[in-house]
N, C-alpha and C positions, 0 to 999 in steps of 0.2 A: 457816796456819790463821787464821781471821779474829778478829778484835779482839784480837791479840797472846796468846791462849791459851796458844800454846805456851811462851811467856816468865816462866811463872809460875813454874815452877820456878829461874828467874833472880832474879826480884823477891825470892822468899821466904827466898833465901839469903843476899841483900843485909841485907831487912830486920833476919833474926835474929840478919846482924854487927850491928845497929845496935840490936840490945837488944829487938827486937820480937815479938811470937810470935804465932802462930795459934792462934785459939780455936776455929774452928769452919770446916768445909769440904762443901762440896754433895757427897753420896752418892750413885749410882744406886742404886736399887730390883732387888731379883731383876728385876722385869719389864722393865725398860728396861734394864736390861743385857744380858739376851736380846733383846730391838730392837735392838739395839749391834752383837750378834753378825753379825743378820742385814742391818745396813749399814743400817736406817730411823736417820734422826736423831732426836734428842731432842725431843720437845715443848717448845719454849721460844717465849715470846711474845718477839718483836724488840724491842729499845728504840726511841723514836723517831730517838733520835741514840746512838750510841756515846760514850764516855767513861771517865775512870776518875778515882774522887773517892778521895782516903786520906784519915780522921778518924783523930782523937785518941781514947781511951778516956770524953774527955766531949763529942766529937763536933764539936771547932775542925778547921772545915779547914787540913791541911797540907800536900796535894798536889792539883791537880787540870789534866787534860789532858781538854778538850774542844772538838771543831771550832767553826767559827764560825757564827753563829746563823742558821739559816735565815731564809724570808719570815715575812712578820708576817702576812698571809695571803695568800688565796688570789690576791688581784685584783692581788698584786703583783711573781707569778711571771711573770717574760716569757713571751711565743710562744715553740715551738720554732723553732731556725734553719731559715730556709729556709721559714717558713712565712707567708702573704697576710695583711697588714694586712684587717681586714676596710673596704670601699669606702663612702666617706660619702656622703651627698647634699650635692646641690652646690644651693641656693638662690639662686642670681644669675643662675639663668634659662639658663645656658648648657646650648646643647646635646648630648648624649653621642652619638657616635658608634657604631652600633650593628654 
């Protein structure tokens, strides 16, 4: 399952050897649990990037695992492989072969 979901029940038993406890957990709706039923996924908006941040109760981070930083933007994501440099002009007067 994607972004380690199914691990959660690993995490949480770790955690509450370690003194920790769960306050509060996402619930489906009657209605999106019959979506469930019938195999549609959940509405959920994607993250731009995946991660997972743990805070403290006054919000110090103590854990955090996330990939590394994408482009800064757009003009700095290379060409696909395999694809044409776009053809400059050539100003020294030489002739191209047509």
């Amino acid at each position: 399952m994607r972004h380690g979901y199914t691990r959660i029940p690993v995490w949480s038993e770790r955690l509450a050897a370690q003194g920790f406890a769960i306050e509060a957990q996402a619930r489906f709706s009657r209605t999106l649990r019959a979506l469930a039923v019938l195999g549609l996924p959940a509405p959920v908006r994607e993250p731009a990037r995946a991660g997972l941040a743990i805070e403290d109760r006054a919000g110090a981070l103590l854990f955090s695992a996330r990939p590394a930083p994408g482009y800064a933007d757009f003009e700095s994501v290379p060409p696909p492989a395999g694809a044409r440099s776009p053809r400059r002009s050539r100003s020294s007067g030489t002739r191209r072969a047509a």
